[in-house]
TILODO-372990 format. One record per atom (N, C-alpha, C): x, y, z; residue in three letters. Coordinates in steps of 0.1 Angstrom, whole numbers, plus 5000, padded with zeros to 4 digits. Layout:
<atoms>
XYZALA...
</atoms>
This chain:
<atoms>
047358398426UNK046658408413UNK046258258409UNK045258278406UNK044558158396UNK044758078382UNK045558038380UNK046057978365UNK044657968357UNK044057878364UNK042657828356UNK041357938350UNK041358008366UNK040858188361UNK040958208354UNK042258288352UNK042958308340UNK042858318327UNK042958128324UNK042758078314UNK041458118310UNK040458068320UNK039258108314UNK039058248312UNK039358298318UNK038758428318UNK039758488303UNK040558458299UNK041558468285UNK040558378277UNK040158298273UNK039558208268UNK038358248262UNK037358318272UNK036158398273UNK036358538263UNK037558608266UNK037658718259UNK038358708246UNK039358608241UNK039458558230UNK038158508221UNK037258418226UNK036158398215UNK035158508216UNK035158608223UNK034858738222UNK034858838207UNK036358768209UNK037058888198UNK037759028204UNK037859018220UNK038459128226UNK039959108230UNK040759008221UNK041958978222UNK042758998210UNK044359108212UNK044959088198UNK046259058203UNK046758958195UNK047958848198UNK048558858193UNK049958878193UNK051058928189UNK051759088187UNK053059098187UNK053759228191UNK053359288176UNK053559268163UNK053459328151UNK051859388153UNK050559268154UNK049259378160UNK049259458168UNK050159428179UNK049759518190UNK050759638186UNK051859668179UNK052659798180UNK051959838170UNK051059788161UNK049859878149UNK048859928157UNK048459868167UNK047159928172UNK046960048174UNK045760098170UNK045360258175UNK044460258183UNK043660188188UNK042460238193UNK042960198209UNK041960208219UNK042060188233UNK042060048234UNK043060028240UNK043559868250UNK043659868267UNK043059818271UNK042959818286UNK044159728294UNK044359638287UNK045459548295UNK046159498288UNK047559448289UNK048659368284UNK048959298290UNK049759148284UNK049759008296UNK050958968281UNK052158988289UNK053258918285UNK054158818291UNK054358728282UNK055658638288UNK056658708295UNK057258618303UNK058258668313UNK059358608299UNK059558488294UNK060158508283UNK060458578270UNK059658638267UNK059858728254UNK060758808253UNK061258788236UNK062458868233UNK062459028233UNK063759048228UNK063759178229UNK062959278220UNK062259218212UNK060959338200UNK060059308209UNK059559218216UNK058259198222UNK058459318236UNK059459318242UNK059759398253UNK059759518246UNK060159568236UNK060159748230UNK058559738229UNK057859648224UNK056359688221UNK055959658237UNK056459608248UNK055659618258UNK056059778266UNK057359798263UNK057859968269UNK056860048264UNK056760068250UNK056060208240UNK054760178245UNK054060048245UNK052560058255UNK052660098270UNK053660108278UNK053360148292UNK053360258289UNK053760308280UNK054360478282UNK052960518280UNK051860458272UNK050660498272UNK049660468286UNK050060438292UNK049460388302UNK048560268308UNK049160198300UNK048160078297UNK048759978309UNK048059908318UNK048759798329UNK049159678321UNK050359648326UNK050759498320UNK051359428335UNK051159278327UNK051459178337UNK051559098328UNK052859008334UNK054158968332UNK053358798338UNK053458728330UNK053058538336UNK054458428327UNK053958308333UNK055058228329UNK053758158320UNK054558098310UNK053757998299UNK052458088290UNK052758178286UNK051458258284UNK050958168273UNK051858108265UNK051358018254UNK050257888259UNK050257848271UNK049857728278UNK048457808279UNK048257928284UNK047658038289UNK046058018280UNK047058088263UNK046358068252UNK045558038246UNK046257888248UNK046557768234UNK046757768224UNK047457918222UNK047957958210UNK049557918212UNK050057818203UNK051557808199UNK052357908197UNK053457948211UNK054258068210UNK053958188209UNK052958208216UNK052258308218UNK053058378232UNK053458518227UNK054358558240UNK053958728244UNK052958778237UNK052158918242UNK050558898236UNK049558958243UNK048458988240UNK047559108246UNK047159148239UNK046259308242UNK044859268246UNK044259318257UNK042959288259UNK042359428259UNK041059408251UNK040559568243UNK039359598254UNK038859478260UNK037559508272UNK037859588286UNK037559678290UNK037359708296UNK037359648311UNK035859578312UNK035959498326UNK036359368326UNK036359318311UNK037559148315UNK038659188316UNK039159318317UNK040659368322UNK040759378335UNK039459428342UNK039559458359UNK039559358363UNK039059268358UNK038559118364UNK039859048362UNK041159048352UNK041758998352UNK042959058361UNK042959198362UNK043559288371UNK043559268385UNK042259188389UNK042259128402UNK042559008408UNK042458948397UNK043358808399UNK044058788404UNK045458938402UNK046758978403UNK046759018414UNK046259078422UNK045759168436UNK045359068445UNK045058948441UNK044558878454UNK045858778460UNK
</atoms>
């Protein structure tokens, strides 16, 4: 996997507007989310809102520094709402 990808490809969908950051937005959300990307550090509320999203079937992946990721300060879950910047980041992970 590509750190800098990644980044960008996180970066790209953030000034989008196809990124919601943090566990309190993301356990409110209703509508369709395509991918989740959590710290391997996050606590134990961030892990219950990553469980109740798998159960919907949503793919998550698990990175180190997601905050570095970001550039958001302590940033430790984020929901990506696009569709194909999901596959595209989904393959990152596959290669």
């Amino acid at each position: 996997m590509d750190k800098f990808k990644l980044q960008n490809y996180i970066n790209i969908a953030k000034k989008a507007g196809y990124v919601i950051i943090g566990s309190d937005k993301l356990s409110d959300y209703n509508k369709k989310l395509y991918l989740l990307i959590y710290d391997k550090s996050a606590q134990t509320n961030t892990l219950k809102v990553v469980n109740k999203l798998q159960l919907k079937g949503i793919p998550i992946i698990n990175v180190d520094n997601l905050a570095e990721l970001t550039s958001i300060n302590n940033c430790k879950i984020i929901g990506i709402k696009n569709k194909s910047l999901s596959e595209i980041i989904l393959k990152l992970f596959q290669e």
